[in-house]
C-alpha beads as a LAMMPS data file, in Angstrom:
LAMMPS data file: protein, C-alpha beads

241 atoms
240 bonds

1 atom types
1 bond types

-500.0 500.0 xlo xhi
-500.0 500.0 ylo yhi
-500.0 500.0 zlo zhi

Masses

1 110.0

Atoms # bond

1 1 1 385.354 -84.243 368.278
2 1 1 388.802 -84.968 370.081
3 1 1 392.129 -83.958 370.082
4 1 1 394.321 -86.935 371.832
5 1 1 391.742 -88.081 373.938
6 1 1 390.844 -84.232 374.808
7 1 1 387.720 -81.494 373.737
8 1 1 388.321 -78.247 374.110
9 1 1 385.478 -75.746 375.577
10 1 1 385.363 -72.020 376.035
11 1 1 383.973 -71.903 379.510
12 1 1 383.564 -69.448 382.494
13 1 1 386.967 -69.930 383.030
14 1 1 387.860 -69.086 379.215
15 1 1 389.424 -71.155 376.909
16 1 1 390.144 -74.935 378.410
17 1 1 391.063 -78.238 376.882
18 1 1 389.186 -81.087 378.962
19 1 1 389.432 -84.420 379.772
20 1 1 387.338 -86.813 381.763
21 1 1 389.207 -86.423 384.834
22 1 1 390.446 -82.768 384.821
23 1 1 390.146 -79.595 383.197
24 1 1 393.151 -77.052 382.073
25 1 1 393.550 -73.707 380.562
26 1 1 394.560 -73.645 377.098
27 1 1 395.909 -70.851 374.975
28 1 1 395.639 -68.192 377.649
29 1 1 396.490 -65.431 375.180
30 1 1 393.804 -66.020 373.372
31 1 1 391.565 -66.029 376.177
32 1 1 392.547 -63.095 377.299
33 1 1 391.815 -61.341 373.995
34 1 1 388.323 -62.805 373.658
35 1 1 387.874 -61.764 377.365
36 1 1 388.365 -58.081 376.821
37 1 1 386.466 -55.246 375.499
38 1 1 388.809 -53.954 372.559
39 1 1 388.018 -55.543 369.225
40 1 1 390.578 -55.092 366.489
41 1 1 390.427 -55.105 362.904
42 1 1 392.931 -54.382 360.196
43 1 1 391.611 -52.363 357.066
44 1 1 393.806 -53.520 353.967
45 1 1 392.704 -51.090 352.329
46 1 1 393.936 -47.992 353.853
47 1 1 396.618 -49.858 355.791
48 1 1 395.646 -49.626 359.234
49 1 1 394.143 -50.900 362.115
50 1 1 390.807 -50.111 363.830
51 1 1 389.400 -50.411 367.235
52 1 1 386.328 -50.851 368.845
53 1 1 385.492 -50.647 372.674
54 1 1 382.568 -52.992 373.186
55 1 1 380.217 -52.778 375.479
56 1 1 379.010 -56.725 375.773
57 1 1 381.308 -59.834 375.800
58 1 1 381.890 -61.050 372.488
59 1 1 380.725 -63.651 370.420
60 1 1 382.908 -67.236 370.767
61 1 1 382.758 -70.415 369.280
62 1 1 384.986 -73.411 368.834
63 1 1 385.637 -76.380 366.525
64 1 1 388.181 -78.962 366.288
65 1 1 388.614 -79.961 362.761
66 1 1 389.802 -83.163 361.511
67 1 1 391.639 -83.928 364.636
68 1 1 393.634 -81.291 364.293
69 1 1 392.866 -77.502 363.477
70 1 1 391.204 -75.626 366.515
71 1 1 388.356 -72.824 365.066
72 1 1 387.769 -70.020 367.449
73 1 1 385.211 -67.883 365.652
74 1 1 384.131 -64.637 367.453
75 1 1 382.192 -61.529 366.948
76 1 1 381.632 -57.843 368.185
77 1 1 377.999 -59.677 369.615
78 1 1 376.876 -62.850 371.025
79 1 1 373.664 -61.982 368.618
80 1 1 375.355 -61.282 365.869
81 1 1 377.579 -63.171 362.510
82 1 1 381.329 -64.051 363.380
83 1 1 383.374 -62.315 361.471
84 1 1 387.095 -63.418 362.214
85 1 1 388.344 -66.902 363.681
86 1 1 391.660 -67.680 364.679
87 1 1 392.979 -70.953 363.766
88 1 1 395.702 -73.279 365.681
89 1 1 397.183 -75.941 364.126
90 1 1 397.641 -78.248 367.317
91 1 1 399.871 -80.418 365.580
92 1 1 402.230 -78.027 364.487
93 1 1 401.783 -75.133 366.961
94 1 1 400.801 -72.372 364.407
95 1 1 398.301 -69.703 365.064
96 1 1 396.568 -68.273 361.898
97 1 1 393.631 -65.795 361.539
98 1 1 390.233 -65.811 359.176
99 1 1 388.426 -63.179 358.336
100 1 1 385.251 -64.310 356.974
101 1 1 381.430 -63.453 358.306
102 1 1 379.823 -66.704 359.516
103 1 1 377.569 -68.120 361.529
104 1 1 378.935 -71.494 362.026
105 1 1 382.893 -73.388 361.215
106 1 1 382.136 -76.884 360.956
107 1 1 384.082 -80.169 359.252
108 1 1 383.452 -80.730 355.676
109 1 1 383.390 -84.637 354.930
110 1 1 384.857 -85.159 351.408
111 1 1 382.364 -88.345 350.031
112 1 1 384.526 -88.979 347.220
113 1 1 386.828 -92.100 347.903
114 1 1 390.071 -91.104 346.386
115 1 1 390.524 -88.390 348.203
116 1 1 392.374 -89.419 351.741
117 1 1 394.128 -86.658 352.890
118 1 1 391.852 -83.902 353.417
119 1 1 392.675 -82.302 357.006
120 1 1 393.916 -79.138 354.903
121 1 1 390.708 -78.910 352.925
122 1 1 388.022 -79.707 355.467
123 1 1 387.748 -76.291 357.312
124 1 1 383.855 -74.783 356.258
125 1 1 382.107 -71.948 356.909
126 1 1 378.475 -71.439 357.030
127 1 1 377.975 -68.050 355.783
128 1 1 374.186 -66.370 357.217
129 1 1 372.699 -66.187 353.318
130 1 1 373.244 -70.228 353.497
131 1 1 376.528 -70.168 351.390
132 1 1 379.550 -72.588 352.758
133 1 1 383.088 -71.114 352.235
134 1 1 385.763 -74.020 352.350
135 1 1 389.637 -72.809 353.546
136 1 1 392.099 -73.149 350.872
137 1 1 395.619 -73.177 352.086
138 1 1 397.462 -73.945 348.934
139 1 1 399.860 -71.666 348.155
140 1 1 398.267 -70.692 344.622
141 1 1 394.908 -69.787 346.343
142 1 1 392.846 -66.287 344.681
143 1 1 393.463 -64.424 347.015
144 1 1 391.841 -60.644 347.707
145 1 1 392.614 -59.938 351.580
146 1 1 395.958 -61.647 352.941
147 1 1 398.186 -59.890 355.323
148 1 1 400.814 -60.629 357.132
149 1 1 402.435 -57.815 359.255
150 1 1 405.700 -58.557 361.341
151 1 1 407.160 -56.314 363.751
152 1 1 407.934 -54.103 365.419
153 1 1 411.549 -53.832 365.188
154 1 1 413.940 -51.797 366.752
155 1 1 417.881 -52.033 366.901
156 1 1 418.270 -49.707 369.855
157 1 1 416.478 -48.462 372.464
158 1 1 417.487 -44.726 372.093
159 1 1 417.852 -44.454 368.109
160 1 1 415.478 -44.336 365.497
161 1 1 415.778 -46.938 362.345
162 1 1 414.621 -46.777 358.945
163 1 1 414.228 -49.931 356.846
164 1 1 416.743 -49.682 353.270
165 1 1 416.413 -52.843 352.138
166 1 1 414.380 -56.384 352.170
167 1 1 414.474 -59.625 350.895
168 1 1 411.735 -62.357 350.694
169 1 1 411.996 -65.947 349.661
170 1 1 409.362 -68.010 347.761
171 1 1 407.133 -65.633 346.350
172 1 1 406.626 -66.893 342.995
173 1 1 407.204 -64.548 339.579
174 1 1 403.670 -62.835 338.628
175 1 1 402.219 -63.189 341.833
176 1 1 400.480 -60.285 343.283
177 1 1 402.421 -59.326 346.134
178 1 1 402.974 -55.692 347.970
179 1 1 405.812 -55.046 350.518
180 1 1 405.156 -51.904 352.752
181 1 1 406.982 -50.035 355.495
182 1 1 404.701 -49.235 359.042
183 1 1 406.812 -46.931 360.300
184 1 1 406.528 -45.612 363.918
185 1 1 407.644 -41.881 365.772
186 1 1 406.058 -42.838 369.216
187 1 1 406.873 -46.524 368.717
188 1 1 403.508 -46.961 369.207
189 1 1 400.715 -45.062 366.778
190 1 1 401.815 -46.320 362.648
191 1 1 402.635 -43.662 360.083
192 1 1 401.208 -43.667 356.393
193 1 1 402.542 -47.299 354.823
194 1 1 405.547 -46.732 352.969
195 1 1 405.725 -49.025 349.720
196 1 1 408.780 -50.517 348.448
197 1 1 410.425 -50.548 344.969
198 1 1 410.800 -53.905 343.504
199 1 1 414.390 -53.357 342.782
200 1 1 414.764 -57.672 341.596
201 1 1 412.849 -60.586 341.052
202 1 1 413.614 -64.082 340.299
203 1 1 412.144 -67.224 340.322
204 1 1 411.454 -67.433 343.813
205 1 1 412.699 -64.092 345.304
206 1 1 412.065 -60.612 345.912
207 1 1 414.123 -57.456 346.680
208 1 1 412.709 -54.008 347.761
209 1 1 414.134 -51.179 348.588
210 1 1 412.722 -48.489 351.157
211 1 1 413.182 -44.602 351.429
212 1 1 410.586 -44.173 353.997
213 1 1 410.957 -41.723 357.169
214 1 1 412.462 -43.489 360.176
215 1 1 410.742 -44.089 363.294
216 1 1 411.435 -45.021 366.373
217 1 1 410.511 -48.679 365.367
218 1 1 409.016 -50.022 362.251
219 1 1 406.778 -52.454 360.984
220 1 1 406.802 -54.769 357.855
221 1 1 403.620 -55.395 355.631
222 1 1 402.558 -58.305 353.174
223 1 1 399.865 -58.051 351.081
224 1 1 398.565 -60.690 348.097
225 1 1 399.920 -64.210 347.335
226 1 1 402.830 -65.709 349.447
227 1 1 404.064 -68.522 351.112
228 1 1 406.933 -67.154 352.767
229 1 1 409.901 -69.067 354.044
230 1 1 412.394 -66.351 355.254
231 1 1 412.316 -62.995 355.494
232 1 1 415.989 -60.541 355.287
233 1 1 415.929 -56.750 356.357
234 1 1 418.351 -54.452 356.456
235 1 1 418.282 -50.896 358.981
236 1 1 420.138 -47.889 359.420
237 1 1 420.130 -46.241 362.331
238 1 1 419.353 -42.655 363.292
239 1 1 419.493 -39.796 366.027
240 1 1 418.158 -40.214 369.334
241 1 1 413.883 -40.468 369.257

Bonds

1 1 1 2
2 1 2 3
3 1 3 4
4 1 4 5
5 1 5 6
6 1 6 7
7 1 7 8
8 1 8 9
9 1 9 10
10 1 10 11
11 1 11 12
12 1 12 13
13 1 13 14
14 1 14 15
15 1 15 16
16 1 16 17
17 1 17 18
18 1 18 19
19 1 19 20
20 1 20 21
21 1 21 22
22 1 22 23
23 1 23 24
24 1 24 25
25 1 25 26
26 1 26 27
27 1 27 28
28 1 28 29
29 1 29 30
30 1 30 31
31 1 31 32
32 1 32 33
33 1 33 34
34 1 34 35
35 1 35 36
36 1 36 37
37 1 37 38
38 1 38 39
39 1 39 40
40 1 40 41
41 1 41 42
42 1 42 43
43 1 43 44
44 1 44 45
45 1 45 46
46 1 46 47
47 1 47 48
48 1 48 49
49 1 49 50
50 1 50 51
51 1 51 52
52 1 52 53
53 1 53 54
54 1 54 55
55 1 55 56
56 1 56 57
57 1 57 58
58 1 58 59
59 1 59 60
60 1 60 61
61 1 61 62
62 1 62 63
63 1 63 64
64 1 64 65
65 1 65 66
66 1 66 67
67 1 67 68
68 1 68 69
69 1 69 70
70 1 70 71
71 1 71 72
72 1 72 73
73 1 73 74
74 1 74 75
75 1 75 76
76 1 76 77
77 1 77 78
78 1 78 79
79 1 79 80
80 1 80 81
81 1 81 82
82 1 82 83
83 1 83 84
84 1 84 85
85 1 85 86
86 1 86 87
87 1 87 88
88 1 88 89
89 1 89 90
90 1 90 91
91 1 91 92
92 1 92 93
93 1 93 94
94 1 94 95
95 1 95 96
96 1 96 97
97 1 97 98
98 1 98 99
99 1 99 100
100 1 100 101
101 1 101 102
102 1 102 103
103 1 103 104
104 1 104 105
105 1 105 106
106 1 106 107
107 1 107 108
108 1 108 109
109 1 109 110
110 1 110 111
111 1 111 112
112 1 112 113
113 1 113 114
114 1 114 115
115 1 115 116
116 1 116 117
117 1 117 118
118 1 118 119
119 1 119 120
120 1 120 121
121 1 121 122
122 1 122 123
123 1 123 124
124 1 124 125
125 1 125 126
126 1 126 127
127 1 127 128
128 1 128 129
129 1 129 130
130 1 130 131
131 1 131 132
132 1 132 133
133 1 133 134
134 1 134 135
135 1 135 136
136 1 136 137
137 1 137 138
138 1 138 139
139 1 139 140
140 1 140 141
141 1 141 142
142 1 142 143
143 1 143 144
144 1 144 145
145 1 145 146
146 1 146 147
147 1 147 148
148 1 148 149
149 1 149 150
150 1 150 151
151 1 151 152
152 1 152 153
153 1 153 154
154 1 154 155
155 1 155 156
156 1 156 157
157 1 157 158
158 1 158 159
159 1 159 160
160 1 160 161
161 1 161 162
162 1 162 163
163 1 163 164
164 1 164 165
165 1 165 166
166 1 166 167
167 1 167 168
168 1 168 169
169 1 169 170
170 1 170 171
171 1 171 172
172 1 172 173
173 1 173 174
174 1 174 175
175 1 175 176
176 1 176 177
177 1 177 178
178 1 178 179
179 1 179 180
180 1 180 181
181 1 181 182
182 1 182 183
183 1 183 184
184 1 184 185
185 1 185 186
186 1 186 187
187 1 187 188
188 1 188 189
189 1 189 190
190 1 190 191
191 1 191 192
192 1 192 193
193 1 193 194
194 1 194 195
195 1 195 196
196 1 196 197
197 1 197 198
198 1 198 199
199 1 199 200
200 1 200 201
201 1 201 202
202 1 202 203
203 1 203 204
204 1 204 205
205 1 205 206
206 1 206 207
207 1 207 208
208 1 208 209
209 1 209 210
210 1 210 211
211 1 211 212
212 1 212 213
213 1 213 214
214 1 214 215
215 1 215 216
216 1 216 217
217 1 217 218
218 1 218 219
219 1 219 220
220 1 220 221
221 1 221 222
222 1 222 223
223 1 223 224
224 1 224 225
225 1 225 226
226 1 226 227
227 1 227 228
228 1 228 229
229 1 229 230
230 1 230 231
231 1 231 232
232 1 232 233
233 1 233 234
234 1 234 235
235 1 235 236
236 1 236 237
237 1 237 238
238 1 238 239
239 1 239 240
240 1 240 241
């Protein structure tokens, strides 16, 4: 399938969006990520990230879905399941990550005639015991594993900061929904996850507050249901790290 006249292909030359006359490199960052030898995972569970240095070039493969979403799946092993895929919305320009083992992302074609719109819901994945996983991205999805961590920030160069305060918009009342605190010494290697205290709720607001250590940068974690629309933090600073 095409995007505007265009395919995309990850080739020799990495990722590249083609047309019948030329050739271009697309999305170099991820290309350079695929490219390498570290392969990163986060572990929602205890909160932190893993690494693996691999040995062999990584498993890649990409679909353009409904003339829109671009599916790059890839593995720890050309031989082996996909178990993340990160995708683009091309018409938008947002980048979004799967974690899901599969052998194959493919377009689900809705037979049903009423249904017309169904870019959002035609993203499948063909799990290896033969089971097909379809992406839900409404906001009121069951969720188990979402993340979103955003960072890392730092008010000065040569002071340490400690997050007091946070507020998030358009989490909705009874959701499950965890805000946490990555806090950093080295600016570098993440401290134990600090969770925050639900100080108020409304309709379609949060507050936390934080008494975590401070670091010489820090880190915010979601967890659970959201659709966030802005996010509001509030530092103090600290001695010289």
């Amino acid at each position: 399938r095409d995007i505007s006249g265009s395919q995309y292909a990850y080739t020799s030359y990495g990722l590249q969006k083609v047309w019948h006359q030329k050739a271009e490199t697309a999305f170099p960052s991820i290309t350079d990520f695929l490219a390498g030898t570290v392969f990163e995972d986060f572990d929602s569970a205890t909160n932190t990230f893993t690494q693996q240095i691999l040995t062999v070039a990584m498993r890649k493969r990409v679909a353009t879905i409904s003339d829109r979403y671009l599916v790059i799946s890839y593995g720890i092993a050309h031989n082996l399941p996909s178990t993340h895929a990160i995708v683009i919305d091309v018409a938008q320009s947002r980048y979004g990550k799967l974690k899901c083992l599969h052998t194959l992302c493919y377009e689900r074609l809705d037979s049903e005639p009423d249904i017309v719109e169904t870019a959002r819901e035609s993203i499948a994945m063909l799990a290896p015991d033969g089971q097909v996983k379809v992406v839900d991205f409404s906001p009121d999805a069951d969720v188990t594993d979402a993340v979103l961590l955003l960072g890392k920030y730092q008010v000065q160069r040569t002071y340490g900061v400690q997050l007091q305060e946070l507020e998030v918009e358009n989490v909705k009342q009874g959701d499950t929904f965890e805000a946490l605190a990555l806090p950093s010494v080295n600016g570098k290697t993440f401290e134990p996850a600090v969770p925050g205290y639900l100080a108020e709720e409304a309709e379609l607001s949060r507050r936390y507050l934080f008494s975590g250590p401070a670091g010489k940068n820090v880190s915010v974690l979601f967890k659970g249901r959201f659709n966030l629309i802005s996010v509001v933090c509030w530092f103090s600073l600290h001695g010289r790290m």
